[in-house]
N, C-alpha and C positions, 0 to 999 in steps of 0.2 A: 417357401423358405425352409431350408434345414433348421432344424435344431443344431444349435453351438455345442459342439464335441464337450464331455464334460476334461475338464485337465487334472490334472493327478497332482498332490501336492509335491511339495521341494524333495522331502526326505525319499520319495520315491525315484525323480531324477540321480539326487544322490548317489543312491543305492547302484541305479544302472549305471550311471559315470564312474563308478569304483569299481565295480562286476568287469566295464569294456576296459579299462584300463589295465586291470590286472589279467586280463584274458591276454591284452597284446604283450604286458609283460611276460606270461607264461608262454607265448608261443614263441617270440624270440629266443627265450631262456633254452625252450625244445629244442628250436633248429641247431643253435650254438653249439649247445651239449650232446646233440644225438644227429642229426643230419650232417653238419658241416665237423664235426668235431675231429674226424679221421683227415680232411680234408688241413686245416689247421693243422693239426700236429703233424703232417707230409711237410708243409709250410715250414712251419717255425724246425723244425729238425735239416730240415735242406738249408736253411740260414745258417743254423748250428756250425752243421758242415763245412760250407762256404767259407763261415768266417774265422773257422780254425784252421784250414788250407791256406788262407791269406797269411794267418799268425806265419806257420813255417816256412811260406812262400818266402818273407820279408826277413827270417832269420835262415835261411839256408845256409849261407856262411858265415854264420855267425859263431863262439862258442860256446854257445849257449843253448845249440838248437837240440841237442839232446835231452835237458831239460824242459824244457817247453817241449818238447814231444811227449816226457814220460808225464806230465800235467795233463794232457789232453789227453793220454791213454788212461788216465785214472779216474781224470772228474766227469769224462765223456763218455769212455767206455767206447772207442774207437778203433782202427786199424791205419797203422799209418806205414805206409809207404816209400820211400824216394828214390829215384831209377835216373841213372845218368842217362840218357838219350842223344849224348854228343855225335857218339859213332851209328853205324852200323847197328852193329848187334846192342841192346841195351844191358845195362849191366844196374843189379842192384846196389843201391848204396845203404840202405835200410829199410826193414821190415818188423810190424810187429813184433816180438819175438812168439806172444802166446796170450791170450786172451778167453780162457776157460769158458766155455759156454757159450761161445759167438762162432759164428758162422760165417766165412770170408770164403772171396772168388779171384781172390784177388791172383793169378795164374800168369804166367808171362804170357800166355798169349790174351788173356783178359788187358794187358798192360801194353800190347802193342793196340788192343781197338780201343782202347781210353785215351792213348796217344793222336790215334790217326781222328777219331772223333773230335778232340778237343782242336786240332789244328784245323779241322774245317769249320770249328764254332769260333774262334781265335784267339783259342790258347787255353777254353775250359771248358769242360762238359759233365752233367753230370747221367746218373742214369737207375733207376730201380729194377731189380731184378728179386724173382724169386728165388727162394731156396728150400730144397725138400729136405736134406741131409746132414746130418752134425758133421761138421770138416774142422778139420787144422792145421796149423803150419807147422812144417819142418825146415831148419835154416841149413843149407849147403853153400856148401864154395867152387868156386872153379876159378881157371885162369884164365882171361885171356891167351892171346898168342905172344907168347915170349914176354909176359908178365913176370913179372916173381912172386914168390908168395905172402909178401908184403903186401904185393896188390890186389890179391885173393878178392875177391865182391861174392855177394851171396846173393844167392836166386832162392826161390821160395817151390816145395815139390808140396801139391794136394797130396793127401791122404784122407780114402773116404770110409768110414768106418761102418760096419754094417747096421748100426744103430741109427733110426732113423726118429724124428719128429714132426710136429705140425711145422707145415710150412709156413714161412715168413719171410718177408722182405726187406730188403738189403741195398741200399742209397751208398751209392759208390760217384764222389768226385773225383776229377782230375783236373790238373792245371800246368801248364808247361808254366816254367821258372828260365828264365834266361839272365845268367850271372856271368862275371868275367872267368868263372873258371870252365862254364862250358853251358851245358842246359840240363835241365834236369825234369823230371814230372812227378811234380806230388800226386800223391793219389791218398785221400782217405775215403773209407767204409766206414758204415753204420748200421746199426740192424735197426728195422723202424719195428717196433713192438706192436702185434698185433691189436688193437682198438674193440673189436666187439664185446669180450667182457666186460671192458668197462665201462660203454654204451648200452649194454645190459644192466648195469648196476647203475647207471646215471637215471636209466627209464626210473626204475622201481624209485630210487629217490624224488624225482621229482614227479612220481604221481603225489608221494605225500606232503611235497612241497606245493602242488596246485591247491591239494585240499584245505591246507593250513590257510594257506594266502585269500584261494577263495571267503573260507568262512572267517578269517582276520576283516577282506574287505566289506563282507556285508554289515558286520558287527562297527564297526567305524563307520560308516555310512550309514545307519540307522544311529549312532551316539551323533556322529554330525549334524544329520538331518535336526534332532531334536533340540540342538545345541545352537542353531543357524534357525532355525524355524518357530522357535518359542517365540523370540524378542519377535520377526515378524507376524504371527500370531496376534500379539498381546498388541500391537500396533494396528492392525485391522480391525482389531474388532473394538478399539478407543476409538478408529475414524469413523465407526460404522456410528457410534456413539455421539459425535460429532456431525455426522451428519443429519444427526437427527434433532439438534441443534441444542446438543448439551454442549456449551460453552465452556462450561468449569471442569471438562474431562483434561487431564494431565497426562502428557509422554513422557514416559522416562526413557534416562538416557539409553544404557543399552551395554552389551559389552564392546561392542563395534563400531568403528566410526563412521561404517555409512549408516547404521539406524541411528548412531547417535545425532549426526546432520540432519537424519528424517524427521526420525521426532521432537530436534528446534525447531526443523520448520514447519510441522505441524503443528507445535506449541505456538509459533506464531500466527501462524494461522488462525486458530482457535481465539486469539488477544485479537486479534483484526476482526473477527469475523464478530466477536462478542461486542467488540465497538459501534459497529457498523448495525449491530440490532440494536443494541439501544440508542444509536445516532437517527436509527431508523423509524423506531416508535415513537424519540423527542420531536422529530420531525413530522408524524402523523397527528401527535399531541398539540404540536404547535401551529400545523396547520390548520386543524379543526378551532384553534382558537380562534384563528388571525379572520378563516371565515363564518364563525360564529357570528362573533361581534361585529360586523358592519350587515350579516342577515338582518339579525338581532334589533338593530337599529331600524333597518329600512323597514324589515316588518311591523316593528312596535309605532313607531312615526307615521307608517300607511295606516295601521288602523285606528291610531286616535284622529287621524284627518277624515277615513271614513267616518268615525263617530260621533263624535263630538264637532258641531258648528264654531264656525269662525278659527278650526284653528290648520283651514288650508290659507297659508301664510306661506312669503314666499320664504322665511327663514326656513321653515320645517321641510320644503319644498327643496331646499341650497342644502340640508343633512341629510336626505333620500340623495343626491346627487352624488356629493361626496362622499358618502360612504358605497356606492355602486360604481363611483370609478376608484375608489380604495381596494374594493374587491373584485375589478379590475384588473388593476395593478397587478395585484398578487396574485392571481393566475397566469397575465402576462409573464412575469417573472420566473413561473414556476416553470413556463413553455421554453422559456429562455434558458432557463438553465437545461434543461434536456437537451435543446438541439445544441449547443454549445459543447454536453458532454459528451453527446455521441457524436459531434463534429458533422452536423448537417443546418449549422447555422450558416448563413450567407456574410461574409466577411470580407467588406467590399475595399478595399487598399485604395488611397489615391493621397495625395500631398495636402496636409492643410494646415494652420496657424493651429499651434498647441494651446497658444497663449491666451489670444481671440477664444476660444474655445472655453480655458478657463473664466474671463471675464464673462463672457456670456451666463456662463450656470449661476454667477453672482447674481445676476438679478432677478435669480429665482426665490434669494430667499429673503428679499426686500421687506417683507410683512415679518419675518421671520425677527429681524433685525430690529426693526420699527416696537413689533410688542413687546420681544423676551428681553432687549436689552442685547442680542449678543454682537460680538465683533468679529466679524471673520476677516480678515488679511489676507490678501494676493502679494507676496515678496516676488520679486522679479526684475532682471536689467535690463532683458532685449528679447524681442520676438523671437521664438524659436518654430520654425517645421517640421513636420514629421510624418513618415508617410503610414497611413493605417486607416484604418472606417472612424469615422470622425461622428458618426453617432454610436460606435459601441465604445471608443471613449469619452465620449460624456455619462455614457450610463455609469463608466468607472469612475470619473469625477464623483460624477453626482451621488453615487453611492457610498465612496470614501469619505467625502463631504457631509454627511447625512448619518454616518456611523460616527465621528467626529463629535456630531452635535448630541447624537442619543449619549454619547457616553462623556461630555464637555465637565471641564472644572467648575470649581468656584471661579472663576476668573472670567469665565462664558467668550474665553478666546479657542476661536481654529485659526489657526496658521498654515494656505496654501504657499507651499516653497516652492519656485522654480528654479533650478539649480542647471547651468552647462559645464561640461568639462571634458575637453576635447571634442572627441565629434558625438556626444551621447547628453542626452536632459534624465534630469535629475527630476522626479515634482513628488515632495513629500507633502503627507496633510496630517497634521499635527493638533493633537489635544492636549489640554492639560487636568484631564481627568482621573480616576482611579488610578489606570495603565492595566496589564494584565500579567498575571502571574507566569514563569518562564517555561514551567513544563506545560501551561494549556497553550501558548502561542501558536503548535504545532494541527491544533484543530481547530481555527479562529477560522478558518476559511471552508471548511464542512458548512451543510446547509442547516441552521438553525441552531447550530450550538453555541450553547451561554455559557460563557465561564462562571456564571455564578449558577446555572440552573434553574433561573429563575426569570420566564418569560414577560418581557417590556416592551410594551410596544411602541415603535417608533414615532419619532416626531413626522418626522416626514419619510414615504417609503414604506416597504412591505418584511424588511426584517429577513429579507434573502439577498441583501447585498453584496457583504464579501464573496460569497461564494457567484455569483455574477462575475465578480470585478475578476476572482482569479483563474475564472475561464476564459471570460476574454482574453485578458492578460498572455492567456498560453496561448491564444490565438496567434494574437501578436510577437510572438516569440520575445518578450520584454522579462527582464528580469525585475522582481518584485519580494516584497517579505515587510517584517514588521520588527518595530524596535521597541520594549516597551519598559517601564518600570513602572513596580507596585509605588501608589501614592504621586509619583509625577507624570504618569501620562501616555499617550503612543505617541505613534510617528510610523502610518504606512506611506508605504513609499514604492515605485515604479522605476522604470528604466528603459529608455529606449535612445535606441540610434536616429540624427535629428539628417536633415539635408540643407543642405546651403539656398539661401533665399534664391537663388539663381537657379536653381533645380525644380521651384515651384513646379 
């Protein structure tokens, strides 16, 4: 068998959960700013374009469109163009006039393949081209044929000056316009600004933006770690505390609400668990009692018959008996409740007289009656049925019956009720003794616990009754509990679904 890998604590996870995260943020950050980044600004400046072509597309005959051209020659830093293309030969209508430091292609004959491209794209196209040389425009006029000079249009003549630069490239749209006064093709330019220096300058930035973020993420991830990992810390080693069965160990809350849930529920746990040891040593205490005293007996009664002449008697002979089926009992009992709680008891269901069943256990306690004086009452109007094992409820009679008596009034009355109502019996068994206080009610059916703590041994039975009655009971899927008040008395009580005499 391997050895179990050892595991690294939280703040270490941490640490690398903060390390990969900020790694994938840095690597996006990379690509954005330095791989795709040229790509993007092609992007977003051909938008540019587009959508300032649409602006003059939409005001061409407008009068205003010389204004909104001198807007986007300013704020854009553009070349705009507009070429009647009605006839033949195309004539300009507007050209930049001048644009100091920018570089245009913009040539009639560039103007007639912006035209013929864009009609086969339909109706727009755009295009990038490099440029090695500083160019600009000079504005001329001509005439058409038999024009006047009113109607003068200006063509645009390059002129390339022997001064040359680093090359750059130049995003030239076009778009045919079709108006009532004829057709026209805007055309504007753009110089796209070369990207590598400041992809060069992005780099260097963001090494010492990795390095900041890295050592940011480790320093929070080791403050977290400790921050997140203290409370559960201080909570493992109170359970280890606890498991060792120090009961009186305390969770505090916590800053967080899930340690805070943790350690109520370990606080509770800890209250259960500390119940349940001393529920568990009153029970060892009182068992060593219960079989002390009937040894105790048999042994001391066996050897004054061995000893001493004449006193094998059949009286002494009738207390060796009874106290050996007393210690009996109370082993039965004890067997009883085991299989019942591990639910490997045999709980045999068949239809029988609830009633019959009560009267029967009555005439067990005929001597009972005859010597102490008591009264015990069967109340009841009519036979009732019910389907269940007809000897694990008489254990619970008998043993509700018997707890009744250990604990009976001055009045030396039990009162069995038989109660219907609708299709369900009611059988309460009632005393008018002490009763029991409200907050121990909750542990009356644990095996051996006294509300007074102070062990009594029963008149009749082995002093492991409740806790019988309310495992069967769960057997029976019957509803049950206790009613009680200090100075007048209990009142346990049962619950089961009955069947129509016809159903026997």
């Amino acid at each position: 068998m391997k050895p179990e890998k050892k595991k690294r604590p939280l703040r270490f996870h941490l640490a690398v959960g903060f390390l990969i995260f900020s790694a994938l943020l840095l690597a996006v950050l990379w690509l954005f700013q330095t791989v795709f980044l040229e790509s993007f600004y092609k992007n977003i400046k051909t938008n540019q374009v587009k959508s300032c072509a649409r602006s003059v597309s939409d005001h061409i005959d407008s009068d205003d469109l010389s204004d909104l051209i001198a807007d986007i020659e300013e704020q854009n830093t553009m070349v705009v163009g507009i070429y009647n293309t009605s006839g033949a030969i195309f004539t300009c209508e507007y050209v930049t006039a001048s644009q100091p430091g920018f570089r245009s292609d913009i040539s009639m004959s560039t103007v007639y393949d912006l035209y013929q491209k864009a009609q086969d794209n339909g109706g727009e196209c755009s295009s990038i081209t490099a440029v090695g040389k500083e160019r600009h425009f000079e504005m001329h006029s001509f005439r058409k044929d038999g024009a006047t000079q009113d109607e003068a249009r200006l063509d645009v003549i390059m002129h390339e000056p022997a001064l040359e630069r680093e090359t750059v490239q130049t995003l030239a749209y076009a778009r045919v316009v079709t108006t009532d006064s004829g057709e026209y093709l805007v055309i504007l330019e753009s110089e796209i600004t070369p990207v590598s220096s400041v992809v060069e300058t992005l780099r260097y930035q963001l090494l010492i933006v990795t390095a900041v973020i890295v050592v940011l993420s480790i320093a929070v991830a080791i403050l977290l770690g400790k921050l997140i990992a203290k409370p559960i810390s201080d909570t493992t080693e109170k359970a280890k505390a606890l498991a060792k069965q120090d009961y009186d160990v305390t969770f505090e809350g916590g800053k967080y609400r899930e340690i805070t849930e943790l350690n109520a529920t370990l606080n509770y746990a800890a209250s259960e668990l500390k119940k349940v040891d001393s529920l568990q040593k009153e029970l060892i205490a009182n068992i060593s009692h219960d079989l002390r005293t009937p040894l105790t007996m048999i042994t001391g009664y066996s050897e004054v018959m061995r000893d001493l002449p004449g006193e094998m008697t059949p009286e002494n002979i009738q207390i060796i008996i009874d106290e050996a089926s007393r210690l009996n009992s109370l082993v039965t009992d004890l067997l009883d409740i085991s299989r019942l709680q591990s639910g490997t008891a045999d709980v045999k269901r068949a239809p029988f007289s609830l009633t019959n069943c009560i009267k029967s256990i009555f005439s067990r306690y005929t001597k009972l009656i005859e010597s102490d004086g008591l009264n015990i009452i069967f109340e009841h109007n009519e036979e009732v049925f019910i389907m269940g094992d007809e000897l694990r409820m008489t254990q619970v009679l008998y043993n509700l019956i018997n707890n009744a008596i250990n604990y009976i009034g001055e009045d030396k009355t039990v009162i069995v009720r038989q109660t219907v109502s609708g299709e369900k019996v009611r059988v309460d068994v009632i005393d008018h003794g002490e009763g029991i206080p409200e907050d121990k009610l909750q542990h009356i059916w644990d095996r051996y616990y006294r509300v007074d703590k102070e062990h009594r041994r029963a008149v009749i039975g082995t002093g492991l009754g409740l806790s019988i009655v309310k495992n069967i009971l769960l057997a029976h899927d019957a509803d049950f509990g206790v009613a009680s008040k200090l100075g007048e008395g209990s009142d346990f009580y049962f619950i089961l679904p009955i069947i129509p005499t016809g159903e026997e």
